[in-house]
C-alpha positions as CSV (number, residue, x, y, z in Angstrom):
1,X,-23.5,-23.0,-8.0
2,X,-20.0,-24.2,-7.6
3,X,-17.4,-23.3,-5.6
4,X,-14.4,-20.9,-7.2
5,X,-11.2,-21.9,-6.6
6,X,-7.9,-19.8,-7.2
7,X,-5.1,-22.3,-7.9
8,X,-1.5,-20.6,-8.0
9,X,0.7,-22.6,-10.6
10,X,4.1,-22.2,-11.6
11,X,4.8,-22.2,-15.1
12,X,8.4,-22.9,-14.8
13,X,7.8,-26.2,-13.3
14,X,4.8,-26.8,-14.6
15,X,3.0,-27.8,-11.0
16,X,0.6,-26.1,-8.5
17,X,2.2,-24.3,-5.6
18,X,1.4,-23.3,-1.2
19,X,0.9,-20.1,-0.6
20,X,4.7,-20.8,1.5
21,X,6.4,-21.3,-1.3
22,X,5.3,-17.6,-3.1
23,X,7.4,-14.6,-2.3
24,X,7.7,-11.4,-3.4
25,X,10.2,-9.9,-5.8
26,X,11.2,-6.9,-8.4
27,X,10.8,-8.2,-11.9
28,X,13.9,-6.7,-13.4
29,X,13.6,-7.9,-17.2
30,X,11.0,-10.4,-18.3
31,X,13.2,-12.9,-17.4
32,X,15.1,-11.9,-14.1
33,X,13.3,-11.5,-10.9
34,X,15.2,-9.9,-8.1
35,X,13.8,-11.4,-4.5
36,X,12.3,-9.1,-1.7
37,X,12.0,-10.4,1.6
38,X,9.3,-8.8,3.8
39,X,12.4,-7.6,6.0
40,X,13.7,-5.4,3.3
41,X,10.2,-4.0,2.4
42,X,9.5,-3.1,6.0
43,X,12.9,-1.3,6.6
44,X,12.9,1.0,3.5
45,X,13.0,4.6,4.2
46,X,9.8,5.7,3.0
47,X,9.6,9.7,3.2
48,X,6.1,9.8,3.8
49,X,5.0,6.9,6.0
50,X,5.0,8.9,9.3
51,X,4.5,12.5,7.6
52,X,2.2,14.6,7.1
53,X,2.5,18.2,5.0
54,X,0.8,21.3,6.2
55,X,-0.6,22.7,3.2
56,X,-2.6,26.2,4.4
57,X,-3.3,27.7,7.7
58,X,-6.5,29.5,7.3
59,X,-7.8,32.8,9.9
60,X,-9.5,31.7,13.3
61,X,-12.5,33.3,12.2
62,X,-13.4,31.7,9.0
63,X,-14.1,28.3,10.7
64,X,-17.5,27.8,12.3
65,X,-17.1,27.1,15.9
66,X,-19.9,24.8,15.8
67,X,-17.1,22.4,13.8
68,X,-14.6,22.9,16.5
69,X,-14.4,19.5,18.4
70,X,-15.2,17.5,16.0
71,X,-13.2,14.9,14.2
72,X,-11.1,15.8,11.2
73,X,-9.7,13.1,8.5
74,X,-6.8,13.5,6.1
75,X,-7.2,12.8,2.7
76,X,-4.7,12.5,-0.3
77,X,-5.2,16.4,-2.0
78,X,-7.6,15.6,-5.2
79,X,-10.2,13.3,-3.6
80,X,-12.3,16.3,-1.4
């Protein structure tokens, strides 16, 4: 019943490392890492982060309007 621990260790120079020194990068070849600051992640021009594509309009009368004014979630296509 011991505590699990998740120690982050850097192979390179062979020691345990914060969580301040970690960042986040693009691993270009198995050797070369390209760094990615959080700045450049949030600032890339993402086509679908504030979009959302109208598939079908369907007639007035095929929807039950006992389902009118009530809430209605998207879902990625394939998971309904």
């Amino acid at each position: 019943m011991g505590r699990v621990r998740v120690r982050k260790y850097c192979e390179i120079e062979g020691r345990e490392v914060d969580q301040g020194e970690i960042g986040k990068g693009y691993q270009l070849t198995k050797e070369q890492v390209i760094p990615i600051s959080d700045e450049e992640l949030r600032d890339l021009p993402l086509p679908t982060a504030k979009a959302i594509e109208i598939v079908a309009f369907v007639p007035l009368d095929s929807v039950d309007p006992l389902k009118i004014g009530e809430g209605y979630y998207l879902a990625p296509s394939g998971l309904i």
